[in-house]
PASEBA-1860 file (N, C-alpha, C; in nm, 3 decimals):
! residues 256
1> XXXXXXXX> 8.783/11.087/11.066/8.837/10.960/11.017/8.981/10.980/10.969 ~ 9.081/10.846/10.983/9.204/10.872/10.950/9.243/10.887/10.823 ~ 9.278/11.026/10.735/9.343/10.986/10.628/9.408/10.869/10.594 ~ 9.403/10.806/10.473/9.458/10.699/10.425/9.585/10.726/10.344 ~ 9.670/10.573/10.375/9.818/10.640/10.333/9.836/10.695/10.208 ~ 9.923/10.768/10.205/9.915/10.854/10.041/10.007/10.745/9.992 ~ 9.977/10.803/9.875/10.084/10.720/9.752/10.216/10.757/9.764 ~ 10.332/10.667/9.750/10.455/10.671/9.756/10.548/10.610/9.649
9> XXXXXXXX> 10.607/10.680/9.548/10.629/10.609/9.405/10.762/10.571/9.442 ~ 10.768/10.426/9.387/10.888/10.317/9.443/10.967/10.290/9.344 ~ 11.071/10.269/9.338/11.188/10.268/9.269/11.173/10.161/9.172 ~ 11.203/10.211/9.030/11.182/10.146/8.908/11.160/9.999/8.894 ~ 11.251/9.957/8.988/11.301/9.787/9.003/11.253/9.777/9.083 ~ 11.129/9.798/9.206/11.024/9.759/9.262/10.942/9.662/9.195 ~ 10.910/9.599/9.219/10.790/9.489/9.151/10.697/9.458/9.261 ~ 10.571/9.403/9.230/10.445/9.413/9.319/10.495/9.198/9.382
17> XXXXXXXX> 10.451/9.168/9.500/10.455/9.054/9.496/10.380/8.999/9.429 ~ 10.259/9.007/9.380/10.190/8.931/9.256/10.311/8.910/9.130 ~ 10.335/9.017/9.097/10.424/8.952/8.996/10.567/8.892/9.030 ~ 10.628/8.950/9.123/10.723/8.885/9.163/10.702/8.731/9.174 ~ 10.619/8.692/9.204/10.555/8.518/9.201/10.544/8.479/9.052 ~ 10.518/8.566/8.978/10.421/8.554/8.875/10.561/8.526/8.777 ~ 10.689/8.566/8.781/10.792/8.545/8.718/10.907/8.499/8.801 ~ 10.867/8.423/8.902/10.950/8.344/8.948/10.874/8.183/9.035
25> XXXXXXXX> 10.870/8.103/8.938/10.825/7.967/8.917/10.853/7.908/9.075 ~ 10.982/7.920/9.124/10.980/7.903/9.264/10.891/7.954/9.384 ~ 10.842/8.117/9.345/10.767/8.170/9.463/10.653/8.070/9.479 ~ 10.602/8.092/9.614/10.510/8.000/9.623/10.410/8.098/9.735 ~ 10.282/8.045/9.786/10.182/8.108/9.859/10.066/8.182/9.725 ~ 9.996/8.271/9.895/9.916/8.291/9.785/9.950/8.418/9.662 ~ 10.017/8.485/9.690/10.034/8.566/9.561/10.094/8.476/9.421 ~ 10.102/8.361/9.435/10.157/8.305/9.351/10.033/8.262/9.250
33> XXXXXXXX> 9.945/8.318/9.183/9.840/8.327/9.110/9.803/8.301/8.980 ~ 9.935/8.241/8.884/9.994/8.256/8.737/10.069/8.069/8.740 ~ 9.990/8.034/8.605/10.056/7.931/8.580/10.228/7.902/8.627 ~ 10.305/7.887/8.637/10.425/7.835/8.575/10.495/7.769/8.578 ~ 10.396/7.654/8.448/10.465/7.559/8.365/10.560/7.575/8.288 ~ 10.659/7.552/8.247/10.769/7.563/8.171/10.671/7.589/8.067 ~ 10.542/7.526/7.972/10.532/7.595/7.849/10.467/7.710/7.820 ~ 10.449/7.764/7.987/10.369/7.905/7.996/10.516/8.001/8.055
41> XXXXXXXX> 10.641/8.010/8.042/10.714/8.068/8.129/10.737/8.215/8.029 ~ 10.747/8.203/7.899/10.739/8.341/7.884/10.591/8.352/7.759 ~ 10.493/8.334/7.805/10.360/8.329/7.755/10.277/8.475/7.862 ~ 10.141/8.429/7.791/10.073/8.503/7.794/10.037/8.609/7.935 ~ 10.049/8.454/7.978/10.016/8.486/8.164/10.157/8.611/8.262 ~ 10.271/8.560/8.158/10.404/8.638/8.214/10.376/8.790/8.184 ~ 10.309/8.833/8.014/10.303/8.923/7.953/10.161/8.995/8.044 ~ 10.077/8.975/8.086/9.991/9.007/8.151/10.033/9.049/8.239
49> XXXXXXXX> 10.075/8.980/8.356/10.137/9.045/8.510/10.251/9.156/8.517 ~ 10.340/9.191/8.341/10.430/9.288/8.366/10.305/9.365/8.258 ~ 10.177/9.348/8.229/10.134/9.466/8.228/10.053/9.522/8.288 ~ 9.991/9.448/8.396/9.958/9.483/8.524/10.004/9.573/8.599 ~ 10.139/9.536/8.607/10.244/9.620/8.708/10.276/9.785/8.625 ~ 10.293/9.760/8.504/10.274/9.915/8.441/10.134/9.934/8.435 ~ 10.067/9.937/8.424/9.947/9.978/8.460/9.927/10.054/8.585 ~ 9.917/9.958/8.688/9.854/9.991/8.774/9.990/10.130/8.883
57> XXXXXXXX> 10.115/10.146/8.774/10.216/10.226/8.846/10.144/10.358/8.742 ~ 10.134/10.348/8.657/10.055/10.478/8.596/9.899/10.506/8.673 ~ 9.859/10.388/8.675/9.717/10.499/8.750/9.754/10.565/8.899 ~ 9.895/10.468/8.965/9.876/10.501/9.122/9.931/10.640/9.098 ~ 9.998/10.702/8.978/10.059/10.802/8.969/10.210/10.773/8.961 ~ 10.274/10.670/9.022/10.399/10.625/9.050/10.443/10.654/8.905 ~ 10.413/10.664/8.757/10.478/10.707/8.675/10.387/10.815/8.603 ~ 10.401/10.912/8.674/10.308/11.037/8.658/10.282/11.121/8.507
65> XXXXXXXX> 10.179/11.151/8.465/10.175/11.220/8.310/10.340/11.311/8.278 ~ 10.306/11.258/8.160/10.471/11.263/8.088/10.594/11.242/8.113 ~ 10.634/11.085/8.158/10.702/11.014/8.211/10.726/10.942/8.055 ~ 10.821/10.949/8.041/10.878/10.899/7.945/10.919/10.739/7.979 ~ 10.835/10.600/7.886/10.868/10.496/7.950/10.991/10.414/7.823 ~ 11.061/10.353/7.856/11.220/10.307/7.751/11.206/10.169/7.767 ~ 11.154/10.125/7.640/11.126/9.987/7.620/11.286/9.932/7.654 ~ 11.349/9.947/7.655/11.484/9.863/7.652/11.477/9.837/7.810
73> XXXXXXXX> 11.450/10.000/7.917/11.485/9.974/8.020/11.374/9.919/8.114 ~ 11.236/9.852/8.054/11.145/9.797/8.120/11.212/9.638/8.041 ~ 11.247/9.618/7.975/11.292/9.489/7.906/11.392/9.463/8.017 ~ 11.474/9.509/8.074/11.569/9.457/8.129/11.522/9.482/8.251 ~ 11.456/9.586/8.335/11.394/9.517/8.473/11.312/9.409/8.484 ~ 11.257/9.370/8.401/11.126/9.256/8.391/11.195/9.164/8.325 ~ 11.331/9.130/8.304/11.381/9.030/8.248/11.341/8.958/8.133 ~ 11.295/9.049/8.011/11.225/8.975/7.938/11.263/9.030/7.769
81> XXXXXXXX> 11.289/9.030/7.691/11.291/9.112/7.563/11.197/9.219/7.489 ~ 11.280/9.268/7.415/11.201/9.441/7.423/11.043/9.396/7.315 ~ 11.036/9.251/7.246/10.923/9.228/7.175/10.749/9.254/7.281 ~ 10.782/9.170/7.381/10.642/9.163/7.475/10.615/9.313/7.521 ~ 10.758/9.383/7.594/10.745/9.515/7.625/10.656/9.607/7.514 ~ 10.676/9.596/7.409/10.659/9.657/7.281/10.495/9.630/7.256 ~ 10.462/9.483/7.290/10.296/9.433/7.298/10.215/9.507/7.392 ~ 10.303/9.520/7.540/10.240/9.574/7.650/10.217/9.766/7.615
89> XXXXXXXX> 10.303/9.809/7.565/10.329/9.946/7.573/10.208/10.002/7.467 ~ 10.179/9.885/7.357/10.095/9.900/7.242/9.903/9.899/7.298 ~ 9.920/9.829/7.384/9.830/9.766/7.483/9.787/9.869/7.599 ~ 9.899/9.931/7.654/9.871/10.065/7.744/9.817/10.188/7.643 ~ 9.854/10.184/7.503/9.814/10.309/7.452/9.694/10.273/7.393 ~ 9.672/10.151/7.340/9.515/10.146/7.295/9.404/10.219/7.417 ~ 9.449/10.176/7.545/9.393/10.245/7.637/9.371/10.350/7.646 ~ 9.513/10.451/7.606/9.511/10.575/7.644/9.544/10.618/7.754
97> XXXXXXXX> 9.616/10.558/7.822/9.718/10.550/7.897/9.857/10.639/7.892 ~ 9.896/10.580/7.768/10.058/10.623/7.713/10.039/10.691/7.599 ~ 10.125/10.750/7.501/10.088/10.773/7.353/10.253/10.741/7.298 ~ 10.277/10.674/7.205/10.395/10.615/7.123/10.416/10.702/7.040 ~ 10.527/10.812/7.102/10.580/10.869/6.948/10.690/10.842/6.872 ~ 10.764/10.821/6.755/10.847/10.825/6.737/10.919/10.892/6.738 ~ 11.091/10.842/6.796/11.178/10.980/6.803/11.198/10.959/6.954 ~ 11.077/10.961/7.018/11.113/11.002/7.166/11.061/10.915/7.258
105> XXXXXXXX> 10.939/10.803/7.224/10.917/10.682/7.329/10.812/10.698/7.343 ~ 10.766/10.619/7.476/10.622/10.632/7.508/10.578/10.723/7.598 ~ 10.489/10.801/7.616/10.450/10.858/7.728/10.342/10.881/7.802 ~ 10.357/10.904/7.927/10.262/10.844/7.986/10.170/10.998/7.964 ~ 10.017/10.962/7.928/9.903/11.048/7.911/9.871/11.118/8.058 ~ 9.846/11.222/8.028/9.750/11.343/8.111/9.613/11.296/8.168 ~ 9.569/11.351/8.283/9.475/11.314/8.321/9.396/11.444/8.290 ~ 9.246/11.438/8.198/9.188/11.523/8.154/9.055/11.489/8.159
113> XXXXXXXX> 9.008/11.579/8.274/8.835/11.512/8.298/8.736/11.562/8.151 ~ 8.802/11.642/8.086/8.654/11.736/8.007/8.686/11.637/7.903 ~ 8.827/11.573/7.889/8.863/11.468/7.756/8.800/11.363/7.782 ~ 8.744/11.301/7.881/8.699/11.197/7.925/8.598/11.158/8.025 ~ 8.510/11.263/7.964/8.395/11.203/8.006/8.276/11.232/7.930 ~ 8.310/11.233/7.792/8.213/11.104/7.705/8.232/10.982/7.727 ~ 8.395/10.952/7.781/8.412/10.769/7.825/8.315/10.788/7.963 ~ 8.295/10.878/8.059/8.222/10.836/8.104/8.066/10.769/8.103
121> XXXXXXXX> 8.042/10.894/8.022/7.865/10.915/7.984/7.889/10.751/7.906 ~ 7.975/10.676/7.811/7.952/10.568/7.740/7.952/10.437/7.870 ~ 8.038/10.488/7.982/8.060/10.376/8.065/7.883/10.378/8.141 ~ 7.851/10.463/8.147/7.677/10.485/8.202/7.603/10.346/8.140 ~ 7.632/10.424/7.952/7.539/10.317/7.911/7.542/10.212/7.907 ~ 7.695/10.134/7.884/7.748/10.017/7.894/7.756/9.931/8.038 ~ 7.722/10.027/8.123/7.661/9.921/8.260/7.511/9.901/8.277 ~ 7.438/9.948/8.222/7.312/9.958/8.207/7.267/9.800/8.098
129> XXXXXXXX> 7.360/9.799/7.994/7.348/9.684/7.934/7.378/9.534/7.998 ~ 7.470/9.531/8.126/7.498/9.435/8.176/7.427/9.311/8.185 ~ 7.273/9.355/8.237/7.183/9.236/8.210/7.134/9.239/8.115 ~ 7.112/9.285/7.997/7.114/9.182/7.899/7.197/9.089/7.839 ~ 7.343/9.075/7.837/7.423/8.956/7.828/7.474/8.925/7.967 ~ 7.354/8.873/8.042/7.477/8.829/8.186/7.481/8.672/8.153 ~ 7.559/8.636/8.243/7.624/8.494/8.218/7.589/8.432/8.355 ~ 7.458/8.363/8.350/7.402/8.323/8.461/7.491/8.219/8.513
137> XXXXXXXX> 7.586/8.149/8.499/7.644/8.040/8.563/7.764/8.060/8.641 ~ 7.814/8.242/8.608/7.862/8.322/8.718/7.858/8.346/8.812 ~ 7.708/8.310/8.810/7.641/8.371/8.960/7.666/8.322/9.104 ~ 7.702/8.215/9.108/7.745/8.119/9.232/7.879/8.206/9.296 ~ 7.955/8.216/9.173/8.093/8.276/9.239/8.150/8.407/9.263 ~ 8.022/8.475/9.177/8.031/8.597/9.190/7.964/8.674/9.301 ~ 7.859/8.543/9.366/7.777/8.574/9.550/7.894/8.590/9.637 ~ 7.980/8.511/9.596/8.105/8.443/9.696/8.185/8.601/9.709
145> XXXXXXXX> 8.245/8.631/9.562/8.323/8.700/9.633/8.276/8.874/9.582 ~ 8.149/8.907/9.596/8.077/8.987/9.619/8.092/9.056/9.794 ~ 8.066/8.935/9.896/8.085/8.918/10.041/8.258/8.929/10.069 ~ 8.319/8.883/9.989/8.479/8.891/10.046/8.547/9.075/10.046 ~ 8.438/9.101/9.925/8.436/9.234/9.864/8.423/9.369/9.959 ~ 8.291/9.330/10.005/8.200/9.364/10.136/8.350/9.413/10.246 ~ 8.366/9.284/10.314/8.460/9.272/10.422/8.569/9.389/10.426 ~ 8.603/9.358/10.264/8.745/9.401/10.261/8.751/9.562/10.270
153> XXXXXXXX> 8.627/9.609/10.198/8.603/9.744/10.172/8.575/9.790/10.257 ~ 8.522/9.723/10.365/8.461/9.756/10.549/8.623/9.779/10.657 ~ 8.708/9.694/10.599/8.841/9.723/10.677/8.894/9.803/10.654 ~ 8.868/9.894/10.538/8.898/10.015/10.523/8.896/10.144/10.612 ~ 8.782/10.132/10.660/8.761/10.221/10.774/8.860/10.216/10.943 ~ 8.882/10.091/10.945/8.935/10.102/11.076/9.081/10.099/11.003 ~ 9.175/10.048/10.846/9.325/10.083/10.844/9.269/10.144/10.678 ~ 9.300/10.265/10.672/9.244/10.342/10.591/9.372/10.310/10.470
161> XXXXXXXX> 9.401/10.286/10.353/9.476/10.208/10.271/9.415/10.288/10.104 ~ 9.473/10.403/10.071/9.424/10.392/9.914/9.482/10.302/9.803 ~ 9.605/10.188/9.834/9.634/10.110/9.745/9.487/9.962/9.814 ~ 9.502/9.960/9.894/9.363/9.854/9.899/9.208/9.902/9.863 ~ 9.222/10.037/9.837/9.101/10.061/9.755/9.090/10.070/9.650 ~ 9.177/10.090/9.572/9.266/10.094/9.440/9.236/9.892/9.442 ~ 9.227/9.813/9.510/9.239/9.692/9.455/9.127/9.646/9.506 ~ 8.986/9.712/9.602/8.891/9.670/9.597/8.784/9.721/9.469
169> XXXXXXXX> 8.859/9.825/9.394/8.769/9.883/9.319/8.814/9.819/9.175 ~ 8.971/9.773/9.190/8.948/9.693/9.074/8.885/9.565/9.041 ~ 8.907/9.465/9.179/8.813/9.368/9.184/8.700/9.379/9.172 ~ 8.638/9.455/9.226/8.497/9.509/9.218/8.418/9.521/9.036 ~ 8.523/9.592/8.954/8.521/9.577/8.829/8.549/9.453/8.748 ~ 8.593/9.384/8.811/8.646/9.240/8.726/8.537/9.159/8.766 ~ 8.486/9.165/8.871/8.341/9.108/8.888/8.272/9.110/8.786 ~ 8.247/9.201/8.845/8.104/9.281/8.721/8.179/9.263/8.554
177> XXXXXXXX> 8.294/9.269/8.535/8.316/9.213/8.346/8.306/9.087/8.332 ~ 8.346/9.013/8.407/8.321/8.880/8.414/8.152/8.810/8.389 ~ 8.089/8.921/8.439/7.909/8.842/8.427/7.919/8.920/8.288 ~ 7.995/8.989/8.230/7.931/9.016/8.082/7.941/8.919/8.007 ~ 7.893/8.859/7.897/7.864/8.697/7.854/7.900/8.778/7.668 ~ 7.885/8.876/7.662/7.910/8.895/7.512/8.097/9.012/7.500 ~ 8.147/8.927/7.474/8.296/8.964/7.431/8.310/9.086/7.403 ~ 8.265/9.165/7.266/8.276/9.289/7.263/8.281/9.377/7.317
185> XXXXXXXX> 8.157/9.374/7.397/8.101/9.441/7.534/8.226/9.418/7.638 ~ 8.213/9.309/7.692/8.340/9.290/7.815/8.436/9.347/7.780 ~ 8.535/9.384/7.639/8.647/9.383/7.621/8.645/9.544/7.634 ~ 8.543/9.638/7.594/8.487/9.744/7.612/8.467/9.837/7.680 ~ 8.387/9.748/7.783/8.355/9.784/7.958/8.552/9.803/8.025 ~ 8.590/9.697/7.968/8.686/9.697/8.066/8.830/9.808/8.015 ~ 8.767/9.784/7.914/8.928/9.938/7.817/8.845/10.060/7.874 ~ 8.715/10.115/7.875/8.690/10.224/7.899/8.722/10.247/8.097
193> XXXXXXXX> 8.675/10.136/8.163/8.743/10.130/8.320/8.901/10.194/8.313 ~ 8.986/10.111/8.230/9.109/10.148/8.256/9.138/10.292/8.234 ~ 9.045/10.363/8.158/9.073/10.477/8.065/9.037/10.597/8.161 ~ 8.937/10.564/8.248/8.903/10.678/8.356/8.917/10.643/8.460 ~ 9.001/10.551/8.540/9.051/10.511/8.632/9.125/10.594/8.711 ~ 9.225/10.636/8.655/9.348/10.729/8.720/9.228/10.856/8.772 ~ 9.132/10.924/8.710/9.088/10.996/8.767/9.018/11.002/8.924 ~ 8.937/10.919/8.886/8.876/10.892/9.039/8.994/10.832/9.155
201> XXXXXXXX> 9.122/10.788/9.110/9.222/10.769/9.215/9.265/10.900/9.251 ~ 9.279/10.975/9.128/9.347/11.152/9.162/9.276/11.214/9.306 ~ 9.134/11.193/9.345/9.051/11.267/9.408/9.019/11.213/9.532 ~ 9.016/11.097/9.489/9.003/11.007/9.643/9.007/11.021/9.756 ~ 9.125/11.038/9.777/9.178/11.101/9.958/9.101/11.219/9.974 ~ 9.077/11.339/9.876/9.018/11.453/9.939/8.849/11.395/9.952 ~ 8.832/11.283/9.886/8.639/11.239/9.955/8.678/11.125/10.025 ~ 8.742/11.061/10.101/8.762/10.959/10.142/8.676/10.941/10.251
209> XXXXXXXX> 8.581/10.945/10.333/8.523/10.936/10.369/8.335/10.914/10.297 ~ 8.368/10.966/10.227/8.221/11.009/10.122/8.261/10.861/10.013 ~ 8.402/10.878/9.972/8.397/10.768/9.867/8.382/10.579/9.928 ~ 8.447/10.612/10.058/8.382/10.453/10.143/8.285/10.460/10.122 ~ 8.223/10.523/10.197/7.968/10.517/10.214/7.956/10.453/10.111 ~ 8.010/10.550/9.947/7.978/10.522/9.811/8.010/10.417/9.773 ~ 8.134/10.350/9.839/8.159/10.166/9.745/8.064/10.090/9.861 ~ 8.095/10.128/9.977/7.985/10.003/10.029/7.878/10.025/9.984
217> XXXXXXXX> 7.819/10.135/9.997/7.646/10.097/9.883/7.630/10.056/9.801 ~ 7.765/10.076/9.687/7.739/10.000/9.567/7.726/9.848/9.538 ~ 7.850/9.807/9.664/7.854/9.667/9.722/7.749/9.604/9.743 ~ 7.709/9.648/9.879/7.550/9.577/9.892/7.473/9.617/9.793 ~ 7.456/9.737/9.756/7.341/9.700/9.634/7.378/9.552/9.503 ~ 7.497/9.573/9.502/7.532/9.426/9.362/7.501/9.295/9.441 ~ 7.564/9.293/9.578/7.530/9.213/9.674/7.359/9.141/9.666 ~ 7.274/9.215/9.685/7.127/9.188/9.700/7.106/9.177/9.559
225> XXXXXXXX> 7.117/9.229/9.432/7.085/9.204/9.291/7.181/9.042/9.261 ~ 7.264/9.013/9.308/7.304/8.907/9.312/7.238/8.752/9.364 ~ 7.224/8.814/9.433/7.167/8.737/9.541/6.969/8.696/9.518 ~ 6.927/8.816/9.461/6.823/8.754/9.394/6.802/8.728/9.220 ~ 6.909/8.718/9.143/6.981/8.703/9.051/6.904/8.782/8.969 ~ 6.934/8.903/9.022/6.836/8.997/8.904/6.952/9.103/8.850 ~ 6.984/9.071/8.698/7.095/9.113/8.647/7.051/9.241/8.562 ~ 6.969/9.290/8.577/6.982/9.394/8.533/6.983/9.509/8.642
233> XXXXXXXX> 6.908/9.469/8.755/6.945/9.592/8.881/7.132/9.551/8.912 ~ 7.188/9.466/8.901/7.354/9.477/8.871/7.414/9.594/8.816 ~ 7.330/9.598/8.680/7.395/9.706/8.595/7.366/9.831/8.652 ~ 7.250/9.870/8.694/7.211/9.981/8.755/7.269/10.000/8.908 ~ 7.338/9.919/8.928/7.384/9.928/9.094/7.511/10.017/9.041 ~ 7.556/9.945/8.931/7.712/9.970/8.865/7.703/10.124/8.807 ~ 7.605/10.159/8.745/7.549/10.272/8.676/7.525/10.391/8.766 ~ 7.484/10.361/8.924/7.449/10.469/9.007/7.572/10.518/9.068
241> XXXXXXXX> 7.641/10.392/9.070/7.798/10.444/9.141/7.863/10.528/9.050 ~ 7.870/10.505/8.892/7.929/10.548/8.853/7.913/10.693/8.847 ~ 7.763/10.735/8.827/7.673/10.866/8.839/7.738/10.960/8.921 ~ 7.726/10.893/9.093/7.827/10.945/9.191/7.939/10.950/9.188 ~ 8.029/10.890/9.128/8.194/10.965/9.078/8.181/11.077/8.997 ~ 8.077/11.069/8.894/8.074/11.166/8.785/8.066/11.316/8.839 ~ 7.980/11.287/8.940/7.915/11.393/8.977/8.016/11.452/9.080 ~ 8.100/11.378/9.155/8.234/11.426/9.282/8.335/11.492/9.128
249> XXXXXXXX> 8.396/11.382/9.075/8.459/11.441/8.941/8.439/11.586/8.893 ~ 8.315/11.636/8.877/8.259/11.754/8.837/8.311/11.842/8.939 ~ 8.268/11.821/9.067/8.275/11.929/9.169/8.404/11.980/9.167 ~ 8.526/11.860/9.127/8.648/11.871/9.165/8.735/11.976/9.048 ~ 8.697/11.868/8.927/8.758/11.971/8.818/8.698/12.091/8.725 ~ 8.568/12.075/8.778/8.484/12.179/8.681/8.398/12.108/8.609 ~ 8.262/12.149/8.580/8.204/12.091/8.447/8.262/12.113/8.367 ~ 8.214/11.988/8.248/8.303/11.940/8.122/8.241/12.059/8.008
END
């Protein structure tokens, strides 16, 4: 099977077209995904999509452990003042992502499997809980794009893409937080995702073949628990996949 394209880290003032739409009120189509109304133009929705875009440049690696990030000089590519930058950067380190020192800025965190995986073993239990707060009136839309899910993760094989797996696996996760119905939990599920994320991207390409099999099973399995709206085999669909990263994770860096 064809290796999938490697990662290629793009020049600072790169922006993703999601956000490029997302802060410019004129773009139009579909990446254009973000309110903007004049009384949302530097709101919540703006502050979200430039922390999206740091985000998701730290897990692709594009700003690799100990990358020093300069609130002034993300303020002035993102056109925005160093206050929101300052929300977002606060926001990447609750994660554990970055760490804020004074003196010298933010920086971007190490990827450390033996540090992080009690977040795993907690992400076990916390998908296991899924059906007990699911949010049955999810369920219609979450059949829908369960199947779009399917497709997309299946085109993988014939144009092999680790940034489109990187965005089927995050969708894949926003699914599944979305049927969580109790806040704590969702807000939880989804900080500990971000927190061991970068790892399973680190490894990828060397199982890339093994790690397709593994999302489409997980797929159809949420697929059929969906579909007969049985929300607690959800959590356990979510729980077995995760088992199987844990367990590739191990092989790769050593037991913890």
């Amino acid at each position: 099977m064809t290796a999938p394209n490697t990662r290629k880290p793009r020049a600072a003032a790169s922006l993703p077209a999601s956000l490029t739409a997302s802060l410019d009120p004129s773009a139009a189509g579909e990446a254009n995904l973000v309110d903007h109304s004049p009384t949302r133009k530097g709101g919540r929705s703006r502050i979200n999509a430039i922390y999206q875009a740091l985000r998701d440049r730290i897990c692709f690696f594009e700003y690799p452990p100990g990358t020093v990030l300069k609130e002034i000089g993300l303020a002035e590519e993102f056109g925005v003042s160093r206050t929101p930058i300052r929300q977002i950067l606060q926001r990447l380190e609750a994660e554990r992502l970055v760490e804020i020192r004074d003196g010298v800025g933010t920086i971007v965190t190490g990827v450390d499997f033996k540090r992080l995986r009690d977040v795993y073993d907690l992400r076990l239990r916390i998908s296991e809980m899924i059906g007990d707060f699911f949010v049955k009136s999810a369920l219609p839309q979450a059949i829908d794009d369960i199947g779009r899910l399917i497709a997309r993760a299946r085109q993988l094989r014939q144009e092999p893409d680790i940034r489109i797996f990187w965005s089927v696996e995050n969708d894949r996760h926003r699914l599944l937080n979305g049927l969580i119905g109790n806040e704590p939990l969702r807000e939880m599920h989804d900080t500990l995702y971000m927190q061991t994320a970068r790892l399973w991207y680190d490894i990828v390409e060397a199982v890339w073949p093994e790690a397709l099999d593994a999302l489409d099973a997980e797929l159809l399995e949420i697929q059929r628990a969906l579909t007969l709206g049985d929300a607690r085999a959800i959590g356990y669909a979510s729980r077995n996949y995760l088992a199987y990263s844990m367990t590739r994770l191990s092989r790769h860096f050593g037991p913890a």
